[in-house]
C-alpha positions in Angstrom: 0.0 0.0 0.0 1.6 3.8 -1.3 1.2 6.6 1.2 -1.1 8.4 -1.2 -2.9 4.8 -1.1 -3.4 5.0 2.4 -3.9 9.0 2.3 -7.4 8.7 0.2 -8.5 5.3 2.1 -8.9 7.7 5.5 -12.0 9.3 5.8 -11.9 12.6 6.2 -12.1 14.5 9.5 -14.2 17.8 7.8 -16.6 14.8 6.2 -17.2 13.5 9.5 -17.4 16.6 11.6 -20.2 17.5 9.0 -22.2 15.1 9.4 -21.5 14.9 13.2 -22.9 18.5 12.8 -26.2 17.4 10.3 -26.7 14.6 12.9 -27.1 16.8 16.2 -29.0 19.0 14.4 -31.2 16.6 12.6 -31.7 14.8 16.3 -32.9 18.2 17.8 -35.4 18.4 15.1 -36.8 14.9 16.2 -38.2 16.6 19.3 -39.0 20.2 17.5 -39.8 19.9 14.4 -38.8 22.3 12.1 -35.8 23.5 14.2 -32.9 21.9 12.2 -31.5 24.5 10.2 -31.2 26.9 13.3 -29.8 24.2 15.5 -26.8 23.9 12.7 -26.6 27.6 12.8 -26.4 27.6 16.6 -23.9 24.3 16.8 -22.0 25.4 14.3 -21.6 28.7 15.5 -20.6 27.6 19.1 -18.1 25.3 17.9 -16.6 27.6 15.5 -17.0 25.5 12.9 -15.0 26.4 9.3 -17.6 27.6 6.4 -17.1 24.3 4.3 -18.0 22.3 6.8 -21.1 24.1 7.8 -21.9 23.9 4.4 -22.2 20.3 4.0 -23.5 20.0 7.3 -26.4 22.4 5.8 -26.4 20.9 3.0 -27.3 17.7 4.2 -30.0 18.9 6.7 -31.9 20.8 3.9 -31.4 17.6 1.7 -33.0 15.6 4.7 -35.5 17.9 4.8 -36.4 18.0 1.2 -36.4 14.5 0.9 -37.4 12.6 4.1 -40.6 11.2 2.7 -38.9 9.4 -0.4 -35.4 8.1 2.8 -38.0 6.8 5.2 -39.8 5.0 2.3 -36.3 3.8 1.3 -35.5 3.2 4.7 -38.9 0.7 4.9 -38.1 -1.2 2.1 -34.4 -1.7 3.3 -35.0 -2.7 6.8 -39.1 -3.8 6.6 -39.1 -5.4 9.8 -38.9 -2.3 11.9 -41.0 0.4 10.9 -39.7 3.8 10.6 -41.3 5.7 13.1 -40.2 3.1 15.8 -36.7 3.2 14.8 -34.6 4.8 17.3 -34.2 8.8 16.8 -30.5 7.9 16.5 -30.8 5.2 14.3 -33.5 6.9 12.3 -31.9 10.2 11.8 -28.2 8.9 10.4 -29.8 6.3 7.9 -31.8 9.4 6.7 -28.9 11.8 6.7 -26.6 8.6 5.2 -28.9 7.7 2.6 -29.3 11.2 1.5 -25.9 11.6 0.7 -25.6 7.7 -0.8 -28.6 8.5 -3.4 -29.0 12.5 -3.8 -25.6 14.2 -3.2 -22.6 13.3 -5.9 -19.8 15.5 -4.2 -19.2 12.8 -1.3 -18.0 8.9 -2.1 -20.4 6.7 -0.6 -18.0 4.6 1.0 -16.7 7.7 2.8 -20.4 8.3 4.1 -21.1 4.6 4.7 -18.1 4.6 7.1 -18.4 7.9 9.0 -22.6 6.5 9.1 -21.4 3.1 10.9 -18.9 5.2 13.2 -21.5 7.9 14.5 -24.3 4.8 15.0 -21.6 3.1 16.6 -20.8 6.4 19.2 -24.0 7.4 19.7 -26.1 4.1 19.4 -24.1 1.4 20.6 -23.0 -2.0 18.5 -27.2 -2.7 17.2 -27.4 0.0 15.8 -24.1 0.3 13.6 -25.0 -3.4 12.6 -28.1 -1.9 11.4 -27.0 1.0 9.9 -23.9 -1.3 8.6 -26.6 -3.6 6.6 -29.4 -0.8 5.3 -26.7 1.2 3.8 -24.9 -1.6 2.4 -27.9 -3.0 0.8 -28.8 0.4 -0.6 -25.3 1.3 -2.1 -25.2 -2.4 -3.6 -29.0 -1.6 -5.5 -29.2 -0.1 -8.5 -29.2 3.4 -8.3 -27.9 3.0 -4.9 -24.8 5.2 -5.0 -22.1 1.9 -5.7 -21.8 3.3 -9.3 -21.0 7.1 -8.5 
């Protein structure tokens, strides 16, 4: 393996601080809906987070937003034996914040997002949950469509 080998294999720290970032905010909105885009403003701003990583942050909170009907019906077909809305909010809110990225947004590899996905489940959910997350995304990147080609 070359250094530059090894170099594009890590994912990157500003790719997983933003979606750290979409994640708390997304989370906040389970409890007030509506409230994401100011919780990102309001994280973001007490962290002093850099502008590119606020943007993707924001941009996969308004992508979220946009298209959370068409990720939770993806996110039904994917893992059918737990409904949606009795996911865990953890759970729940990085598939939908994963899959956006996977299916709607070209500027991020999926593997990159698949990983930094597993690793925040894994933090903030515990080992079920990044098996979940692990599986749903994996299944979703390996459909057509899914992201595998990009």
């Amino acid at each position: 393996m070359t250094a530059s080998t090894r170099r594009s294999s890590r994912p990157s720290a500003a790719g997983l601080l933003a979606r750290r970032l979409a994640l708390l905010a997304l989370f906040e909105e389970e409890f007030r809906p509506g409230s994401a885009g100011s919780a990102l403003e309001r994280i973001a701003t007490e962290r002093d987070v850099p502008d590119a990583v606020r943007a993707h942050a924001s941009t996969i909170v308004s992508g979220v937003g946009d298209h959370r009907a068409d990720l939770d019906a993806r996110i039904a077909r994917e893992a059918p034996l737990i409904p949606v809305a009795e996911l865990g909010r953890v759970e729940r809110t990085i598939l939908r914040s994963a899959m956006f990225e996977v299916l709607y947004s070209a500027a991020t590899p999926s593997g990159e997002t698949m990983r930094d996905a597993v690793s925040l489940a894994r933090i903030y959910a515990g080992d079920a949950a990044r098996r979940l997350v692990n599986g749903v995304l994996g299944s979703v990147s390996r459909s057509p469509g899914g992201g595998a080609s990009r």
